[in-house]
ROTITI-618226 format. One record per residue (C-alpha): residue number from 1; residue in three letters; x, y, z. Coordinates in steps of 0.001 Angstrom, whole numbers, plus 500000, padded with zeros to 6 digits. Layout:
N
R_sefi_guvex_xx_yy_zz
R_NUM_ALA_X_Y_Z $
...
***
This chain:
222
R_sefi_guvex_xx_yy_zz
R_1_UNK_290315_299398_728800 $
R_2_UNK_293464_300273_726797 $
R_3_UNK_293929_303875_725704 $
R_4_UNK_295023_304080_721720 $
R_5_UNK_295703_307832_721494 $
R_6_UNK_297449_310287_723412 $
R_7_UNK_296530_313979_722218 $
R_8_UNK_299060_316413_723460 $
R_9_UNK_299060_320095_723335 $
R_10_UNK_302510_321544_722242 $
R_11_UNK_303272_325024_724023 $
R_12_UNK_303571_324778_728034 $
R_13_UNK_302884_320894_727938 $
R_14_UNK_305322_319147_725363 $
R_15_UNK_307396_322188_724684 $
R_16_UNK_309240_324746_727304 $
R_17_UNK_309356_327816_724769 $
R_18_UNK_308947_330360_728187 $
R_19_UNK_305625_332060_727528 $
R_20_UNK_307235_333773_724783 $
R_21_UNK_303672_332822_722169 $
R_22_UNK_301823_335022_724842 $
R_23_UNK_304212_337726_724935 $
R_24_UNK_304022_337892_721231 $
R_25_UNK_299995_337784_721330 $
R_26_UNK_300003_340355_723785 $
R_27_UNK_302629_342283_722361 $
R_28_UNK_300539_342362_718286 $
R_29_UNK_297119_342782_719883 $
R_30_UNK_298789_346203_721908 $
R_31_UNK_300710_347078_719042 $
R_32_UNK_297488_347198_716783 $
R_33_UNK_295183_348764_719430 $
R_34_UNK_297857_351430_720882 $
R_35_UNK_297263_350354_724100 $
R_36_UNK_298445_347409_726577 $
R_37_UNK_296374_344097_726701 $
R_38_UNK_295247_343244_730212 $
R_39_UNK_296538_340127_731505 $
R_40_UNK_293336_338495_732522 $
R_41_UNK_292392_339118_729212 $
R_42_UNK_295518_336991_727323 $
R_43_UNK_295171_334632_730764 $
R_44_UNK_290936_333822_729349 $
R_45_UNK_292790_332930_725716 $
R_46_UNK_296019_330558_726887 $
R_47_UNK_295182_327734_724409 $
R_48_UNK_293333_328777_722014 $
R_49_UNK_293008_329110_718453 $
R_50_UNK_295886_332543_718205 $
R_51_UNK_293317_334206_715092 $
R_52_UNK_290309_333344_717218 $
R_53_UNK_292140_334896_719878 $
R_54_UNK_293271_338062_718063 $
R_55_UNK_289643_338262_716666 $
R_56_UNK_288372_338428_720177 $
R_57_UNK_291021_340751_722206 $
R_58_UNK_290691_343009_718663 $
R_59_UNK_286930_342899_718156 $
R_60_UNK_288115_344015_714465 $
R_61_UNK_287658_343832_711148 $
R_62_UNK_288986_340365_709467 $
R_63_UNK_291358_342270_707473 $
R_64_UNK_292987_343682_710544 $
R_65_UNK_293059_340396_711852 $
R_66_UNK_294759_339515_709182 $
R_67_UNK_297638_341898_709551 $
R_68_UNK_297696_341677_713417 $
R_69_UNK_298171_337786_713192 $
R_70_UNK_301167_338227_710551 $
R_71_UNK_302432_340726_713071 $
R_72_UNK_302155_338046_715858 $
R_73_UNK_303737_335676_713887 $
R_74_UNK_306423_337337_713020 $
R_75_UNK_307301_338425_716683 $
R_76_UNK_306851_334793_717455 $
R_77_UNK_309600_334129_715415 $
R_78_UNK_312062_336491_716524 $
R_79_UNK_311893_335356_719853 $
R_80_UNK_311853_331667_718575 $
R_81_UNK_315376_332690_716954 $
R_82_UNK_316630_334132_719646 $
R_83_UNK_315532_331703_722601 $
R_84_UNK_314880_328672_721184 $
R_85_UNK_312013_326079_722423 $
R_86_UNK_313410_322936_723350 $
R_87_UNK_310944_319865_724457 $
R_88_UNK_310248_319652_728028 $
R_89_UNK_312168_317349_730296 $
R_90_UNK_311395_313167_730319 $
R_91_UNK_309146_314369_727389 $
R_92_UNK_310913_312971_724084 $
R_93_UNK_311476_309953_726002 $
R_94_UNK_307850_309378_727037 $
R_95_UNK_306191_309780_723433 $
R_96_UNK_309092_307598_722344 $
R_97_UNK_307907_304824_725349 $
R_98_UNK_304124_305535_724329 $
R_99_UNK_304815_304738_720738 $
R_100_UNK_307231_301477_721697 $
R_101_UNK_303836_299953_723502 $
R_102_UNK_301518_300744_720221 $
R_103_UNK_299981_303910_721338 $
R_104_UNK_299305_306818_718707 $
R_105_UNK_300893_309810_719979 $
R_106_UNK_299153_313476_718082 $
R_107_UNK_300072_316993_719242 $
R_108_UNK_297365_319451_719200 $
R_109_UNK_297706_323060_719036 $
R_110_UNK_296341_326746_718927 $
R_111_UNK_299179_327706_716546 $
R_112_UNK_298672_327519_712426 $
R_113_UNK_300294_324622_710525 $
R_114_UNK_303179_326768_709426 $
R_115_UNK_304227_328129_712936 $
R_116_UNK_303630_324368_714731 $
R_117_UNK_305586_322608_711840 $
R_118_UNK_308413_325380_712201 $
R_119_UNK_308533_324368_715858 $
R_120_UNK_308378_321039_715257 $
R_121_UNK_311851_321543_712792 $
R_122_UNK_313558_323883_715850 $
R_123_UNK_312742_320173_717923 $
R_124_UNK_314112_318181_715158 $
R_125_UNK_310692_316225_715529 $
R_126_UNK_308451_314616_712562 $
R_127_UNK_305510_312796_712037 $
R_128_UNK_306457_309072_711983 $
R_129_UNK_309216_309834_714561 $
R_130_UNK_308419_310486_717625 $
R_131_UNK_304499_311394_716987 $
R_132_UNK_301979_309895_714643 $
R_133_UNK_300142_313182_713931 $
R_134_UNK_299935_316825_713866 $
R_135_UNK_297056_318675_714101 $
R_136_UNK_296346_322534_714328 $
R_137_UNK_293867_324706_714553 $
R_138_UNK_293671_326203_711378 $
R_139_UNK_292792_323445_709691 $
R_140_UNK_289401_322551_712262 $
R_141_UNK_286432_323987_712456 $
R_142_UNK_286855_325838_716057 $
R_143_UNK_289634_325693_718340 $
R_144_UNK_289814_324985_721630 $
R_145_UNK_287373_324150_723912 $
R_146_UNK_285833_323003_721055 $
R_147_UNK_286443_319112_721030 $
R_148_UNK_287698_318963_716970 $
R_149_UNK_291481_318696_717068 $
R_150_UNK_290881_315723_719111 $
R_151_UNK_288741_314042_716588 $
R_152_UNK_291016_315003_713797 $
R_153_UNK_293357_313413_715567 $
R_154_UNK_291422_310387_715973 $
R_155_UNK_290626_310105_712661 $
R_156_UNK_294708_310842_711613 $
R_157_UNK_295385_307815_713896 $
R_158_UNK_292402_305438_713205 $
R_159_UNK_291267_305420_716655 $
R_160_UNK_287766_304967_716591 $
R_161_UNK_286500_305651_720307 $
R_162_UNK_286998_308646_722875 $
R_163_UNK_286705_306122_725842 $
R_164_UNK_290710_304727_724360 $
R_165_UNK_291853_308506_723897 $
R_166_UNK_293968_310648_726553 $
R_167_UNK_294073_314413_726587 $
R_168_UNK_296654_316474_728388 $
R_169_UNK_297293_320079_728490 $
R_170_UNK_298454_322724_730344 $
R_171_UNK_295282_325330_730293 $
R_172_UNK_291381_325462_730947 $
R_173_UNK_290600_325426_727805 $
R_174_UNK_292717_322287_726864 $
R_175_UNK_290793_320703_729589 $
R_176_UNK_287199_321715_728435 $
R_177_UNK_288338_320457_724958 $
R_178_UNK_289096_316998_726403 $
R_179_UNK_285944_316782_728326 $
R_180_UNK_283993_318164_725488 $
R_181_UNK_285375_315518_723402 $
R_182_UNK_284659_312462_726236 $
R_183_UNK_287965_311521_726558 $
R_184_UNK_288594_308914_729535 $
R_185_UNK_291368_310667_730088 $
R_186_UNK_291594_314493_730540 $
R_187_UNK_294709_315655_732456 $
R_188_UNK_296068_318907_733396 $
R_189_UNK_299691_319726_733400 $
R_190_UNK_301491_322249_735482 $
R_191_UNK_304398_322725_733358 $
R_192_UNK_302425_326034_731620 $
R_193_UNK_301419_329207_732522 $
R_194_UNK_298222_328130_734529 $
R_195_UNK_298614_326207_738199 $
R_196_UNK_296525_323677_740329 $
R_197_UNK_294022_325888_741445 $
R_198_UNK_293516_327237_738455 $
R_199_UNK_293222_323824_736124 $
R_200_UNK_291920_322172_739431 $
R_201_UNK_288482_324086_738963 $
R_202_UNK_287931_322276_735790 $
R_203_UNK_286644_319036_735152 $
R_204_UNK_289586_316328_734814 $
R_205_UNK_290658_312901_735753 $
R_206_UNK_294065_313808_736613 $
R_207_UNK_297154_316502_737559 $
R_208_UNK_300399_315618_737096 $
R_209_UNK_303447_317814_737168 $
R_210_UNK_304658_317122_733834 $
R_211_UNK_303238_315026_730789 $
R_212_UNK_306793_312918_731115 $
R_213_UNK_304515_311432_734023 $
R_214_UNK_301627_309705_731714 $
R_215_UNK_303452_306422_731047 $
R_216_UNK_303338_305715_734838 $
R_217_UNK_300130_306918_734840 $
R_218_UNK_299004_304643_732326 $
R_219_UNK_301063_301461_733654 $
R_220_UNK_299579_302389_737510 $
R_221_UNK_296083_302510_735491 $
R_222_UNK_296621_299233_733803 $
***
């Protein structure tokens, strides 16, 4: 059974942009609170929607969600300016080789549409160049686990069955998002913050070291 769709996440999977979105997260949610953000606690939100996440680590008031997200995005920014992301080795070349044998390529992420398309520019990628879709998770329901950026990305694509859709990421909950959307395929990769052990506890088909690796996966799988 062919797969149509490959739904990437962007931070830590595509994109090598050094942890700097959690630093900023942590960094906005200690800011507004006056005190410092356990690690565990940033660790439980790596791929996740960032306002659900600030909602959570803040228990606040929308409003001061609000400001505290502005805040994050801003210091996102900054460090985006002064460091910034590049895509991850092999990875250009594999969307580019997914693409070449007809399969949809969509990047999922926790970021809003105007910090993912910013990232996108610092690339110097576009949809209907090297992807087919973008989709993030302000404009879904829920973010991760839950399984709707994958089906928005179906539905961008026109791919009409999980059982032809891969899912890779490089955190738990990109993983329970994939296997809460029935994906065939729902791989972990170790290119993020989060190792083996860690994504190995969760149900997946796969690990692989990088997401450069899912061609060969595919042509092995054949």
């Amino acid at each position: 059974m062919s797969i149509d769709l490959v739904a990437l996440d962007m931070a830590g999977t595509t994109v090598q942009e050094g942890g700097a979105v959690y630093r900023a997260l942590a960094d906005a949610v200690s800011a507004a609170s006056g005190s410092p953000v356990p690690s565990a606690d940033i660790h439980r939100w790596m791929g996740a929607d960032k306002r659900e996440a600030i909602a959570a680590l803040l228990a606040g008031a929308p409003a001061e969600v609000d400001t505290v997200f502005d805040d994050f995005r801003e210091r996102l920014a900054a460090a985006y300016a002064a460091e910034p992301p590049t895509a991850l080795p092999g990875v250009e070349s594999a969307l580019t080789e997914l693409r070449a044998r007809g399969i949809k390529v969509a990047l999922t992420t926790g970021f809003s549409r105007d910090v993912a398309e910013n990232l996108l520019t610092l690339l110097g990628w576009k949809v209907g160049g090297c992807i087919d879709a973008l989709v993030t998770a302000d404009e879904v329901p829920l973010g991760r686990p839950a399984p709707y950026m994958i089906f928005r990305a179906m539905e961008l694509t026109g791919v009409h069955s999980v059982a032809h859709v891969l899912t890779a990421g490089d955190t738990v909950l990109d993983l329970r998002a994939g296997t809460n959307a029935g994906a065939r395929y729902v791989i972990g990769v170790l290119t993020g913050s989060q190792d083996a052990d860690t994504l190995g506890q969760e149900r997946h088909t796969h690990l692989l070291s990088c997401a450069a690796e899912i061609p060969l996966l595919l042509t092995r799988n054949s």
